[in-house]
C-alpha positions in Angstrom: 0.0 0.0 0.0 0.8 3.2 -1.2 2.0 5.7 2.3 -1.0 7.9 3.4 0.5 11.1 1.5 0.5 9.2 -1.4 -2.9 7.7 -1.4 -4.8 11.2 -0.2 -2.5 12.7 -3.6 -3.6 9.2 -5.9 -7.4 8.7 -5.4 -9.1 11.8 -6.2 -7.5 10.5 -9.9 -9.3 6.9 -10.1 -12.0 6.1 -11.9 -15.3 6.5 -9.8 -18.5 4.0 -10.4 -22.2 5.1 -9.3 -23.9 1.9 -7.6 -27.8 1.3 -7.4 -29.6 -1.0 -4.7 -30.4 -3.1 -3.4 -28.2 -3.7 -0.9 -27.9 -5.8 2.9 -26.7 -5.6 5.8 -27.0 -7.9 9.3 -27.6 -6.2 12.7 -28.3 -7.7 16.1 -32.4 -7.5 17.0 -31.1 -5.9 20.6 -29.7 -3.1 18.5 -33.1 -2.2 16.9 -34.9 -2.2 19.8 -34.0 1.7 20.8 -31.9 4.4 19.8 -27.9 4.1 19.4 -25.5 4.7 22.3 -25.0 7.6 22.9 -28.3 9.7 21.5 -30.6 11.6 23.0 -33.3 9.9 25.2 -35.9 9.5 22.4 -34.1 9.2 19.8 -35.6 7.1 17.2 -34.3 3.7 16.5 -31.5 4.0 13.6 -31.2 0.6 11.9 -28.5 2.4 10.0 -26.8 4.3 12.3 -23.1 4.7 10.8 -21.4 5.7 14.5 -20.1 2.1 15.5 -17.7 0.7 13.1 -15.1 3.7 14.3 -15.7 2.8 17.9 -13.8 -1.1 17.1 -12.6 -0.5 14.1 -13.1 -2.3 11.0 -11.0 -3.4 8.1 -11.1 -0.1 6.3 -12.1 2.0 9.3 -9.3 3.2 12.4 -10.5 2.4 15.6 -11.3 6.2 17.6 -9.5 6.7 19.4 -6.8 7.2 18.7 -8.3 8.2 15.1 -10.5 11.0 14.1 -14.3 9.4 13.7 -15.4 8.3 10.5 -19.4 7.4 9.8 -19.6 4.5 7.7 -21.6 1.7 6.9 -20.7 -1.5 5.9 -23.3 -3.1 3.5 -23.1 -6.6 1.5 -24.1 -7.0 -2.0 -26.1 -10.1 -1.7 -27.7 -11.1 1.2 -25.6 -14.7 1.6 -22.3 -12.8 2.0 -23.8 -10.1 4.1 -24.8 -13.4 6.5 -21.4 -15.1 5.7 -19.5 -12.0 7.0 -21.5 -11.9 10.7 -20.9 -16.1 10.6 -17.4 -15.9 9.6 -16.5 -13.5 12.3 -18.9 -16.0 15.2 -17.2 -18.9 14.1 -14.0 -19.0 11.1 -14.1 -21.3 9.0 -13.2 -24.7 9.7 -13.8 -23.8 13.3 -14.9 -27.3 15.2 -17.1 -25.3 17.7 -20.8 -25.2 16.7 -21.6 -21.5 15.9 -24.2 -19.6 18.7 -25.4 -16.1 18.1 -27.4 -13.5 19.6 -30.9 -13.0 17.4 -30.2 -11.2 14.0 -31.9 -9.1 11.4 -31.1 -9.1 8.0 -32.0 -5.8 5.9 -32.7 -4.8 2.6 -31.2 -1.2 2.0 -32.2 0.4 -1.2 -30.5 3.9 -3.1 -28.1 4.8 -5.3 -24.1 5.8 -4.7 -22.0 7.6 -7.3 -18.6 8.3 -6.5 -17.6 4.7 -5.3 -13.7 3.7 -5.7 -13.8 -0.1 -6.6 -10.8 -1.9 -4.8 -11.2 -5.2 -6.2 -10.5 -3.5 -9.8 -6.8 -4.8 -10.9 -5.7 -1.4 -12.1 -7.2 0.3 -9.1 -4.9 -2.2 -7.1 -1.9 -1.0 -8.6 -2.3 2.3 -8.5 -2.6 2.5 -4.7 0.3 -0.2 -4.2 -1.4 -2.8 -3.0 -3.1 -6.7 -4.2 -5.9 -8.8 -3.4 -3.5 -10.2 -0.3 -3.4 -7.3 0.9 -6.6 -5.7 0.8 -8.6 -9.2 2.2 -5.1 -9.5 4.8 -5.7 -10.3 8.5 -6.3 -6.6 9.7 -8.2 -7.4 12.9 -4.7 -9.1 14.0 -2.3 -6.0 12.3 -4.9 -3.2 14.6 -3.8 -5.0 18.0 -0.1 -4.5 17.2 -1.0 -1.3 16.0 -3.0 0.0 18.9 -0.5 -1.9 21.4 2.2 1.0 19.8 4.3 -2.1 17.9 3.0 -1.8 14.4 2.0 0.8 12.3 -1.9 1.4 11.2 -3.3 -1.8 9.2 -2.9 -0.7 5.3 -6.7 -1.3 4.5 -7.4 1.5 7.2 -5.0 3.6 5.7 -6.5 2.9 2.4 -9.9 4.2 4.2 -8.6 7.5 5.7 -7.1 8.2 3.2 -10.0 7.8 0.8 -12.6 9.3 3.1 -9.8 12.6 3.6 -9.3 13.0 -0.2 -12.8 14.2 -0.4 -15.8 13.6 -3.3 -15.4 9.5 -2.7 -18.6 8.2 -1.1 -17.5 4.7 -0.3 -15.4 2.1 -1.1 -16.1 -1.8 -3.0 -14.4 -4.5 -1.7 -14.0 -8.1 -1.9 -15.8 -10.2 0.5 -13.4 -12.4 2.6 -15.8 -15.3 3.8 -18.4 -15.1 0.5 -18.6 -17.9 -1.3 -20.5 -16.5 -4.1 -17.9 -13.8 -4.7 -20.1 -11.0 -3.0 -18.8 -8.0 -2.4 -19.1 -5.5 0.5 -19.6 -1.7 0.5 -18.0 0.9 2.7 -20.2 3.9 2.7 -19.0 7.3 4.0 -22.3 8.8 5.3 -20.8 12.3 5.6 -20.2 12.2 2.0 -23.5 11.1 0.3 -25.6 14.4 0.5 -23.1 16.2 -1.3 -22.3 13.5 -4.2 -26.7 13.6 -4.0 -26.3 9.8 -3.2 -29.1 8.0 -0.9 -29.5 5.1 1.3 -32.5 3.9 2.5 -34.0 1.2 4.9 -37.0 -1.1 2.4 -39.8 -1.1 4.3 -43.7 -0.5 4.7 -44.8 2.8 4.6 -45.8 3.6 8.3 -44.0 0.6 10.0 -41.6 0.6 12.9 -38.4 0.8 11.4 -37.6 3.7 8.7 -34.6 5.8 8.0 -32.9 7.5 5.1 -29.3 8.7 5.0 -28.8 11.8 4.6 
C-alpha cells in the first residue's frame, strides 16, 4: 500500500462507479430495539446508524481513538455474503465449535451511490500499491499490534482514511473475505453522500416501525 500522503494525492485520480440497490446488511435484534449509544433519550431507533464501526474498528475503518471518527456503513451485495460476514467472524471457517449467536436481522437497504472507488479493480490495485493479499489480509490481528504501539496502522485502514480525507469519494467496494459466491461489501462514507446527491434507504412498509434515510 501506497503511504498515506501518497494515497490522499492518488485517489481523487481513479476512476469512480455510481452503484444502485439493493443492498444488505445484518444487525443484532437488541440493536433495533431503541436508539444508538449515545443519543438523546428519544431518539428514534437507527437501523443504519453509521457511528459504531469507528468505535472497534473495521477493516477499512481506524479504531477512535486514537483516530479522528469516521461514519460509515458497511453493506453486503447479496444477502448470503452479508450473513457469511456476521458467521465468519462468530465462528471462522473450519472452526470445530458449533456456531451460537445472539438474534439477527437481516435488511434490505435500497439507493443509489455515485462516486464509489472499486478496490477489487486490478488497475485500481496497482495504483494505490497494493493486491488482493493485501486488501482481504488479516487486519483485525495487524490493529492490535498497532493499537498496542508495535506496528504501524493496518494498510486497509489507511487505504480508508485516506480515501474518506481526499474528499468527493462516497464509499469504497471490496471483496468479500468469507463469501462464497464472490459478493462483495460496500463501505459507505455517510458524511459524503448528501453532497455526491447519493441515498441510502431502509425497504420497508410505509408507516412501520423501522424507517430511515441517510442523509
Amino acid at each position: 500500500m501506497l503511504p498515506y500522503a501518497n494515497l490522499v494525492a492518488i485517489l481523487p485520480t481513479l476512476p469512480r462507479i455510481p452503484l444502485a440497490g439493493p443492498w444488505y446488511r445484518a444487525v443484532a435484534f437488541d440493536d433495533l430495539q431503541g436508539p444508538p449509544p449515545g443519543t438523546p433519550v428519544g431518539s428514534p431507533i437507527q437501523p443504519l446508524w453509521p457511528g459504531g464501526s469507528h468505535k472497534k474498528g473495521v477493516r477499512f475503518t481506524p479504531k477512535a481513538p486514537p483516530a479522528a471518527a469516521i461514519n460509515g456503513r458497511y453493506l453486503g451485495t447479496d444477502e448470503k455474503t452479508t450473513i457469511a460476514e456476521v458467521a465468519g467472524v462468530l465462528s471462522p471457517a473450519g472452526s470445530p465449535v458449533a456456531m451460537v449467536f445472539k438474534p439477527l436481522a437481516l435488511l434490505s437497504v435500497l439507493g443509489v451511490l455515485t462516486n464509489l472507488v472499486d478496490t477489487t479493480d486490478p488497475v485500481v490495485q496497482d495504483a494505490l500499491g497494493t493486491n488482493e493479499e493485501e486488501l482481504t489480509g488479516n487486519w483485525a490481528k495487524a490493529q492490535v499490534r498497532y493499537l498496542a504501539g508495535t506496528r504501524p496502522m493496518p494498510p486497509t485502514q489507511v487505504l480508508g482514511q485516506a480515501a474518506f480525507d481526499a474528499g468527493g469519494i462516497v464509499g469504497l467496494i471490496y471483496e468479500s473475505t468469507k463469501s462464497s459466491t464472490n459478493g462483495k461489501g460496500i463501505l459507505v462514507f455517510t458524511d459524503r453522500l448528501a453532497a455526491a446527491g447519493s441515498y441510502v434507504e431502509l425497504y420497508n412498509e410505509p408507516g412501520a416501525k423501522l424507517q430511515q434515510r441517510l442523509p
